[in-house]
Backbone as ProteinMPNN parsed JSONL, in Angstrom:
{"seq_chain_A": "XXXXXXXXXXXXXXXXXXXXXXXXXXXXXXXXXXXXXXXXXXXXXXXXXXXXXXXXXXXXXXXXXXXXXXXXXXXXXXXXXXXXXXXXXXXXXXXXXXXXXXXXXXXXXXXXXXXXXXXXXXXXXXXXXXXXXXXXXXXXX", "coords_chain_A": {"N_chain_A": [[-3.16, -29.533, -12.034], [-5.021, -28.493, -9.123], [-7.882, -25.99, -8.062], [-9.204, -24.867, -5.383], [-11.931, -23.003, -4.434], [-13.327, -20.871, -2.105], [-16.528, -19.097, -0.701], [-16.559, -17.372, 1.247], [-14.591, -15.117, 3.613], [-14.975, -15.287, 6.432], [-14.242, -16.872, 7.973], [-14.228, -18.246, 11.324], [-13.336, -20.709, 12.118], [-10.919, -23.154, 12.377], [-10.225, -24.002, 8.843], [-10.411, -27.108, 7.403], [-8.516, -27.778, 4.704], [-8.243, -30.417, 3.166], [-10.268, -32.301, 4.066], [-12.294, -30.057, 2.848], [-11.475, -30.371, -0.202], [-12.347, -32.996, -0.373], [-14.817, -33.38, 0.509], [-16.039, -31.104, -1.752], [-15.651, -32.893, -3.829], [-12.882, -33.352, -4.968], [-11.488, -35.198, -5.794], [-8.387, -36.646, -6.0], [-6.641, -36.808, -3.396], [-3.545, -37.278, -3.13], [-1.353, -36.164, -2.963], [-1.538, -33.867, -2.262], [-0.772, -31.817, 1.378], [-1.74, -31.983, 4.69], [-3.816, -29.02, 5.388], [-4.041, -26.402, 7.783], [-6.199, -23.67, 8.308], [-6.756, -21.271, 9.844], [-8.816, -17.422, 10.879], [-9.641, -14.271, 11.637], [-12.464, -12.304, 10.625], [-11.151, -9.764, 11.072], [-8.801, -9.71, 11.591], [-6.953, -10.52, 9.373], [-6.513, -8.061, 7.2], [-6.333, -8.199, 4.322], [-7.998, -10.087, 3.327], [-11.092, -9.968, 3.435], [-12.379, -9.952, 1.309], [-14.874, -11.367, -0.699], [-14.056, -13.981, -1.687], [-12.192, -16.693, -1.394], [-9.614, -18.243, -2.561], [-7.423, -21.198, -3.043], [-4.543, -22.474, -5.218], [-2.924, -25.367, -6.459], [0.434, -26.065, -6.844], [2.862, -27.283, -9.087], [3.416, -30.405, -9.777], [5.778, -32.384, -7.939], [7.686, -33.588, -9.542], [7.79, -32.28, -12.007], [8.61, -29.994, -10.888], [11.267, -30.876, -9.799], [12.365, -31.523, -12.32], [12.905, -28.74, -13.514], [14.411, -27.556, -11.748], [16.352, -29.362, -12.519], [17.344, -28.425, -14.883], [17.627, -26.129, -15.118], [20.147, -25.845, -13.459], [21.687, -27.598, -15.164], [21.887, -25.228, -17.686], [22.588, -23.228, -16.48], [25.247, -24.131, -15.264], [25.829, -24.749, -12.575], [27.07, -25.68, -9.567], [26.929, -29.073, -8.058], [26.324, -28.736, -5.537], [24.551, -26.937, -4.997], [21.859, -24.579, -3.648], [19.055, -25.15, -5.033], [15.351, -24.625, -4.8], [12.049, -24.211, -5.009], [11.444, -21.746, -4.848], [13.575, -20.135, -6.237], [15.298, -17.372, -7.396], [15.816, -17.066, -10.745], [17.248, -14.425, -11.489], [18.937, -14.427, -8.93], [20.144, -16.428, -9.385], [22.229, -16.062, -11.021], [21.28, -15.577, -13.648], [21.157, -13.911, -16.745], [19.132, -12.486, -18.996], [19.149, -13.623, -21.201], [20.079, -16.447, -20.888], [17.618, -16.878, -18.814], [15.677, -17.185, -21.717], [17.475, -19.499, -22.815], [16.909, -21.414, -20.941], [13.895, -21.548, -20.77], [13.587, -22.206, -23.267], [14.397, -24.759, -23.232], [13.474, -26.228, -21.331], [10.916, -25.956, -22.822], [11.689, -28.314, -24.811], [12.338, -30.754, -23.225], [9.995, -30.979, -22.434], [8.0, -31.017, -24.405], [6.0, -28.667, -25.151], [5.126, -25.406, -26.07], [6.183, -22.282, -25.377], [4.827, -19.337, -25.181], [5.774, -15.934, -25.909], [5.265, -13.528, -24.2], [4.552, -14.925, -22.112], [6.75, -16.205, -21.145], [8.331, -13.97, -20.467], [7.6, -13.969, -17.736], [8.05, -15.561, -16.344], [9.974, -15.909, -13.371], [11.133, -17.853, -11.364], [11.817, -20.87, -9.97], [9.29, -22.132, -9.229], [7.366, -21.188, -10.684], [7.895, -21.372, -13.332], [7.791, -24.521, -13.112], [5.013, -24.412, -12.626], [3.786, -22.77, -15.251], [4.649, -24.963, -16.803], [3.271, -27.541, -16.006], [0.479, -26.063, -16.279], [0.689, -25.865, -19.4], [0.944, -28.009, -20.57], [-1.343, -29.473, -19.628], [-2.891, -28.562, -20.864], [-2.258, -29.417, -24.026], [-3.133, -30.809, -26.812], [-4.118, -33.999, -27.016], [-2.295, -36.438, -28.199]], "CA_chain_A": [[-3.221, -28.46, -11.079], [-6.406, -28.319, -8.796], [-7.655, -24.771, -7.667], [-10.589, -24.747, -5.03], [-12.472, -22.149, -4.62], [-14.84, -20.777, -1.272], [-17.199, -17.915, -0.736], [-16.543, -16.918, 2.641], [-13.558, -14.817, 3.894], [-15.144, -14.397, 7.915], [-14.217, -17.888, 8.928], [-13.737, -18.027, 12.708], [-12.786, -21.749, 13.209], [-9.922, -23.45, 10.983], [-10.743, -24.423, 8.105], [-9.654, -28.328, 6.949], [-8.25, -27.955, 2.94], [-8.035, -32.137, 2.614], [-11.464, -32.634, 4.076], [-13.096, -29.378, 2.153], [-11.228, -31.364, -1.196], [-13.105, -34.356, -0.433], [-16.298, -32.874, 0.535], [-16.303, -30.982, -2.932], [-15.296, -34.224, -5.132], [-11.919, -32.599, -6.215], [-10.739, -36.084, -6.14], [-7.128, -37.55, -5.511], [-5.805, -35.643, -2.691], [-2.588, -37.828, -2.287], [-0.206, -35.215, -3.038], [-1.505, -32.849, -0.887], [-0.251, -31.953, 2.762], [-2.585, -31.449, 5.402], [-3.475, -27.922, 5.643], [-5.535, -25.773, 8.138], [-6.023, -22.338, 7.942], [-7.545, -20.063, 10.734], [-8.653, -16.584, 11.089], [-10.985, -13.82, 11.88], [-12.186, -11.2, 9.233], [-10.395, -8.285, 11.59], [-7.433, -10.293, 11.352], [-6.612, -10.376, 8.41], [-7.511, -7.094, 6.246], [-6.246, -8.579, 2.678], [-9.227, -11.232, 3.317], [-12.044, -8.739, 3.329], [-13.071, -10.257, 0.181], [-16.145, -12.57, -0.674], [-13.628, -15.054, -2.461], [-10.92, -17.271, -1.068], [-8.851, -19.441, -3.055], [-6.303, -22.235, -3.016], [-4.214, -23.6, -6.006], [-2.151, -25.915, -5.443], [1.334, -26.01, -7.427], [3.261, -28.279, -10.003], [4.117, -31.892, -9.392], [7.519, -32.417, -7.451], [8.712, -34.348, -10.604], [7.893, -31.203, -12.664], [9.56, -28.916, -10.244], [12.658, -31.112, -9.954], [12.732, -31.734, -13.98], [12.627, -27.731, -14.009], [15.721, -27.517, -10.916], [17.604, -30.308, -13.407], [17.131, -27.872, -16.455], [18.21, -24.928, -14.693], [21.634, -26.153, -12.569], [22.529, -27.347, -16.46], [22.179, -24.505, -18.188], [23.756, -22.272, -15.596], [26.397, -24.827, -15.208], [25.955, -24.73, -11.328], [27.802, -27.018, -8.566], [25.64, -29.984, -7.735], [25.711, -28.248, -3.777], [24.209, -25.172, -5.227], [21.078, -25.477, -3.497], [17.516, -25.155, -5.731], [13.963, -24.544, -4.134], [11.012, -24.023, -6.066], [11.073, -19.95, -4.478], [14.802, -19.479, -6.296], [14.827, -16.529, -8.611], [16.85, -17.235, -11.936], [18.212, -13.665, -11.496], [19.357, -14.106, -7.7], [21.57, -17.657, -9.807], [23.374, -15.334, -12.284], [21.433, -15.972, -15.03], [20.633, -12.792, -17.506], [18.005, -12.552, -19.875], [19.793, -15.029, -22.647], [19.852, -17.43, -19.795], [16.481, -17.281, -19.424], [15.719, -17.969, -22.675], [18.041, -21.007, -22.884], [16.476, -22.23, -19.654], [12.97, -21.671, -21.803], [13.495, -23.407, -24.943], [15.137, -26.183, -22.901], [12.508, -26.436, -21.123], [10.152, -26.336, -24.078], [12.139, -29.34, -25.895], [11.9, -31.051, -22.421], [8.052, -31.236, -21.956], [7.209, -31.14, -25.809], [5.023, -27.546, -25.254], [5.256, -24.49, -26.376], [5.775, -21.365, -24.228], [4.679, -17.447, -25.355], [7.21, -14.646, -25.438], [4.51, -13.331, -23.444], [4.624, -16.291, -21.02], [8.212, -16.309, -20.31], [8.808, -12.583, -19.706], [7.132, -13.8, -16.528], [9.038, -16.653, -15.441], [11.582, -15.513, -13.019], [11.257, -18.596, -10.363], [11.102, -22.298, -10.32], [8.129, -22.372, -9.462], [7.103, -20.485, -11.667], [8.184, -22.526, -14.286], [7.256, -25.787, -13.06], [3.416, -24.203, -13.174], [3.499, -22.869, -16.738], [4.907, -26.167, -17.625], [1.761, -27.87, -15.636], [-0.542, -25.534, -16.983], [0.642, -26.088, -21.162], [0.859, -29.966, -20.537], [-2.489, -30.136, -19.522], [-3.977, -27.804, -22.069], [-2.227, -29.498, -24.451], [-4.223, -31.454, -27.204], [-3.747, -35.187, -26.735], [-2.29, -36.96, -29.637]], "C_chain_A": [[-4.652, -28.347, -10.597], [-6.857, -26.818, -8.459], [-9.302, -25.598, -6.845], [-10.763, -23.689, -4.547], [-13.8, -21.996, -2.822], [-15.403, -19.216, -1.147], [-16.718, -17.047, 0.627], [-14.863, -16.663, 2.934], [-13.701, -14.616, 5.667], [-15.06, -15.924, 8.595], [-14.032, -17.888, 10.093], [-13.098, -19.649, 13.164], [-12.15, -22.46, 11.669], [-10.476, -24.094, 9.651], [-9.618, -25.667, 7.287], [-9.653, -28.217, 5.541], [-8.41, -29.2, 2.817], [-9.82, -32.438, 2.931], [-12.926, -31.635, 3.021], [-12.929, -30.106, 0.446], [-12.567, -32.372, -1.119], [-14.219, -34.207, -0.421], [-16.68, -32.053, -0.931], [-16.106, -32.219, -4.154], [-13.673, -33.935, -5.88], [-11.309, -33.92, -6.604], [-9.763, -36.73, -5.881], [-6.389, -35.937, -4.983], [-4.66, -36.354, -2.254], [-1.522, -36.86, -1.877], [-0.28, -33.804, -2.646], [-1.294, -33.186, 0.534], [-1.693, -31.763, 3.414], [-2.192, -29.934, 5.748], [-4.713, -27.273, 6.258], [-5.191, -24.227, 8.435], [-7.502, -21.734, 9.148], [-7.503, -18.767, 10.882], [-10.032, -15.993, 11.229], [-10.851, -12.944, 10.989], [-11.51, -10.157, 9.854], [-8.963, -8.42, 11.491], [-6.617, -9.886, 10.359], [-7.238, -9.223, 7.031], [-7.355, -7.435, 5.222], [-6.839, -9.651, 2.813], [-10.206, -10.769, 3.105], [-12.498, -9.123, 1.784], [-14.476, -11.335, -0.024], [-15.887, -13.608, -1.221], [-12.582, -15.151, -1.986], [-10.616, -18.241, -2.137], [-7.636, -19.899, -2.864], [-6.249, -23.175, -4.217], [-3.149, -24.199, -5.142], [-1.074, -26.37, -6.631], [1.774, -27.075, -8.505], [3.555, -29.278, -9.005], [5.447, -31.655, -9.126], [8.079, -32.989, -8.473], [9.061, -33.016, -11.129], [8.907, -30.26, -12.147], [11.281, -29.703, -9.894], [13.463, -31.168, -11.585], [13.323, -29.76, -13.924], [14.084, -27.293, -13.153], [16.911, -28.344, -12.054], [18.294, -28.955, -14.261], [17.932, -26.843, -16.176], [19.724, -24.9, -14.425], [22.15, -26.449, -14.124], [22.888, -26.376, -17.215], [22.562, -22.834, -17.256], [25.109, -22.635, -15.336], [26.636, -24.269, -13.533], [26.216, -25.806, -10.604], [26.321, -27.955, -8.14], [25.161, -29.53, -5.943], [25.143, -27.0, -4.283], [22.425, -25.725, -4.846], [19.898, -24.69, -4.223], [16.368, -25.27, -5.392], [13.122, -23.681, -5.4], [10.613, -22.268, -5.555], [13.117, -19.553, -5.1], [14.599, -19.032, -7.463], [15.689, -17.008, -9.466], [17.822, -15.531, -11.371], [19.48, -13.6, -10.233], [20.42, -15.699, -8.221], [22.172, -17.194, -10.795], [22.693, -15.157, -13.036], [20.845, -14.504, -15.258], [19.574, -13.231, -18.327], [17.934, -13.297, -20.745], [19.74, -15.971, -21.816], [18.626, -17.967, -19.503], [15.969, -18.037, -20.156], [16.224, -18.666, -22.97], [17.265, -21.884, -22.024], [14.839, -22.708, -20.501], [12.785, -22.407, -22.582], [14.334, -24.632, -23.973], [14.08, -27.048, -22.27], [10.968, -27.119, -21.943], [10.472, -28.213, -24.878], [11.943, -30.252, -24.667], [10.309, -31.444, -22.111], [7.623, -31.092, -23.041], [6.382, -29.963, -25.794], [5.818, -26.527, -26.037], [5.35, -22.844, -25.893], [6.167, -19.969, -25.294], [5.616, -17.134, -25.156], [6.413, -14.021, -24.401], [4.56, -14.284, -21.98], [5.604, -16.291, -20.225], [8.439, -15.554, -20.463], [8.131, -13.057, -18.34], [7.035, -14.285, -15.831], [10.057, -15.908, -14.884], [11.674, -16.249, -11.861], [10.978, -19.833, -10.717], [9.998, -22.526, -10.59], [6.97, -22.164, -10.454], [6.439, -20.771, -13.094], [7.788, -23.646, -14.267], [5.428, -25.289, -13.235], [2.858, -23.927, -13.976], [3.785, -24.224, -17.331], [3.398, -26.774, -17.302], [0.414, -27.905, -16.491], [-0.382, -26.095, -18.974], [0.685, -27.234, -20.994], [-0.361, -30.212, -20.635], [-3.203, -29.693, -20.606], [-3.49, -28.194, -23.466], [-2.724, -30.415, -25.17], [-3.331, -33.255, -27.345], [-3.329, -35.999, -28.058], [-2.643, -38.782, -30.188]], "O_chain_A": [[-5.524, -28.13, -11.438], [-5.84, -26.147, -8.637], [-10.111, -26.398, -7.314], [-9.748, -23.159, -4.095], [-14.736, -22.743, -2.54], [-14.706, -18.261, -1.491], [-16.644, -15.822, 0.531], [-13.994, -17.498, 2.68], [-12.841, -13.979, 6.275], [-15.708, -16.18, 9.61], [-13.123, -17.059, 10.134], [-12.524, -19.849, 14.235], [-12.547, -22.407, 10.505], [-11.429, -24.85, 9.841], [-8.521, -25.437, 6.778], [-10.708, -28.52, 4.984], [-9.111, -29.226, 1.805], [-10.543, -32.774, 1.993], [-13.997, -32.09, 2.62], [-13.956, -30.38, -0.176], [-13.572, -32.332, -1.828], [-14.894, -34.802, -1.261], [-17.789, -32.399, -1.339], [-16.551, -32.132, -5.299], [-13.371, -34.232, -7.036], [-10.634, -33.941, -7.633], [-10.123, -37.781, -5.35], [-5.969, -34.88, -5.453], [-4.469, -36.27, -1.041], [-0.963, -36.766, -0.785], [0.552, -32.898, -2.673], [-1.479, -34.306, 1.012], [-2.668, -31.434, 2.739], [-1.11, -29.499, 6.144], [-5.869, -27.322, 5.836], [-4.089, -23.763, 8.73], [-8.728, -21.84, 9.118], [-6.352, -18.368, 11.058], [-11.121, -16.551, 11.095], [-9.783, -12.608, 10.476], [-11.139, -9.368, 8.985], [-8.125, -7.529, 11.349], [-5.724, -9.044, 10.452], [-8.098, -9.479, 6.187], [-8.34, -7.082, 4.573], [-6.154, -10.556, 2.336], [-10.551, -11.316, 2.058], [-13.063, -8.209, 1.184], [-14.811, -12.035, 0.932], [-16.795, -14.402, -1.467], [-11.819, -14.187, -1.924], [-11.491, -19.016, -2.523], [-6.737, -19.127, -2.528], [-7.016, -24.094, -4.503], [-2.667, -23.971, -4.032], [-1.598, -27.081, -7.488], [0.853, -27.831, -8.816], [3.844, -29.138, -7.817], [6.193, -30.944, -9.8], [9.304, -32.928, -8.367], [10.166, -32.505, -10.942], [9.854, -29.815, -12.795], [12.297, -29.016, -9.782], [14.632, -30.951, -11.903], [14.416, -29.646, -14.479], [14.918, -26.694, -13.832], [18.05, -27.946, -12.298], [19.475, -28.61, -14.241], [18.903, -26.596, -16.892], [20.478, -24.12, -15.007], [23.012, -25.663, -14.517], [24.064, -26.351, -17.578], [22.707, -21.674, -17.64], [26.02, -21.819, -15.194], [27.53, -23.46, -13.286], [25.683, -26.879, -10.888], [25.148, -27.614, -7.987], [24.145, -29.833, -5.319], [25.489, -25.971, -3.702], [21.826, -26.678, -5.343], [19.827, -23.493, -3.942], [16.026, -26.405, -5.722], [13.456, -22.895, -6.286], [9.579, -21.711, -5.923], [13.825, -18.813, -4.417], [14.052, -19.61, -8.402], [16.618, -17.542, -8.86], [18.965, -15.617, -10.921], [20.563, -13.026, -10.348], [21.345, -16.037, -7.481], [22.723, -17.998, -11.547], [23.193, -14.264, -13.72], [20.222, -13.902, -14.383], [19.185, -14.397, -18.275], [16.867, -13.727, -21.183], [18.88, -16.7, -22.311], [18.339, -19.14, -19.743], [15.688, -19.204, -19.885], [15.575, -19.109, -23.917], [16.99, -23.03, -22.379], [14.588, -23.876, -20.798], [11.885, -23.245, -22.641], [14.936, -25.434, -24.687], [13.828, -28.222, -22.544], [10.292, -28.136, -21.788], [9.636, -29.008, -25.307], [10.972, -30.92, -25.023], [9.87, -32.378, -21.441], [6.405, -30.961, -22.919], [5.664, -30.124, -26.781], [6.919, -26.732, -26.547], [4.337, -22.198, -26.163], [7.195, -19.664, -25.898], [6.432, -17.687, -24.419], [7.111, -13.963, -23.389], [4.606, -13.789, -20.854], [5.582, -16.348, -18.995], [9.502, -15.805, -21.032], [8.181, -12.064, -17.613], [6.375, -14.105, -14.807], [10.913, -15.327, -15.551], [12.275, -15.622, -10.989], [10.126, -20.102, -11.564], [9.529, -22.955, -11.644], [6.008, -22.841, -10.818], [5.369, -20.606, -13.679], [7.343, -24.075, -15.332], [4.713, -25.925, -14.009], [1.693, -24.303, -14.112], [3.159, -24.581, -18.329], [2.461, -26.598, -18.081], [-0.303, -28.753, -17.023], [-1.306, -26.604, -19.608], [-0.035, -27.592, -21.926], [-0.763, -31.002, -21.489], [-4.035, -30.372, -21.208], [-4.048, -27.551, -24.355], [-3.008, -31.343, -24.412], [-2.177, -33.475, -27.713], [-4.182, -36.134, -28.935], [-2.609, -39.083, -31.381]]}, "name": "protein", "num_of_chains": 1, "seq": "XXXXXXXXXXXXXXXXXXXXXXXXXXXXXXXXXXXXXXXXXXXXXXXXXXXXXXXXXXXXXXXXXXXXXXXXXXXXXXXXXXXXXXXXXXXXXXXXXXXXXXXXXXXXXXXXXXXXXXXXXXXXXXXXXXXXXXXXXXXXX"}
């Protein structure tokens, strides 16, 4: 997961994410889109800050491994359709659901996820970015 980071919220002319990447060193931008972002500080009043940032999400494997995991343990039609913005509660599942989806997850990617952690999964995405996040932080064997 990369996050970059700029000081300035009063940009006036777009600002290139793939070329600001490259110009900081972040490294391998394959699996990013091109993205440009324009505005003025009057524009936008939830900018008004002195810190912008951009992460940038789980791997499409991750987030399809995490769609697999889910459609199984809901036992949902293979047309049922799955986007990395679909809530678990808005696909039936209850709170035991959840937690199946969780520990399946868990046994899936070899980590370990908080009770803390997953009270606060309630979207793919969600999920595919705690997974992300404990993969990477986990100690290499």
């Amino acid at each position: 997961m990369s996050t970059v980071s700029a000081t300035s919220a009063t940009c006036t002319s777009p600002l290139r994410l793939s070329s600001f990447l490259t110009k900081q060193g972040a490294g391998n931008t394959s699996s990013l889109k091109m993205v440009s972002v324009g505005w003025e500080k009057k524009g936008f009043p939830s900018l008004r800050t002195s810190r912008f940032q951009v992460s940038c999400g789980a791997k499409p494997e991750t987030v399809q491994k995490v769609c697999d995991i889910v459609r199984k343990q809901l036992a949902l039609p293979d047309e049922t359709d799955l986007t990395p913005e679909s809530k678990f509660s808005a696909l039936g599942a209850d709170s035991l659901d959840t937690v199946e989806i969780v520990m399946s997850l868990e046994e899936e990617f070899g980590i370990s996820v908080e009770e803390e952690s997953s009270q606060n999964i309630t979207t793919v995405q969600e999920a595919a970015d705690l997974i992300e996040k404990l993969v990477q932080s986990k100690p290499a064997a």
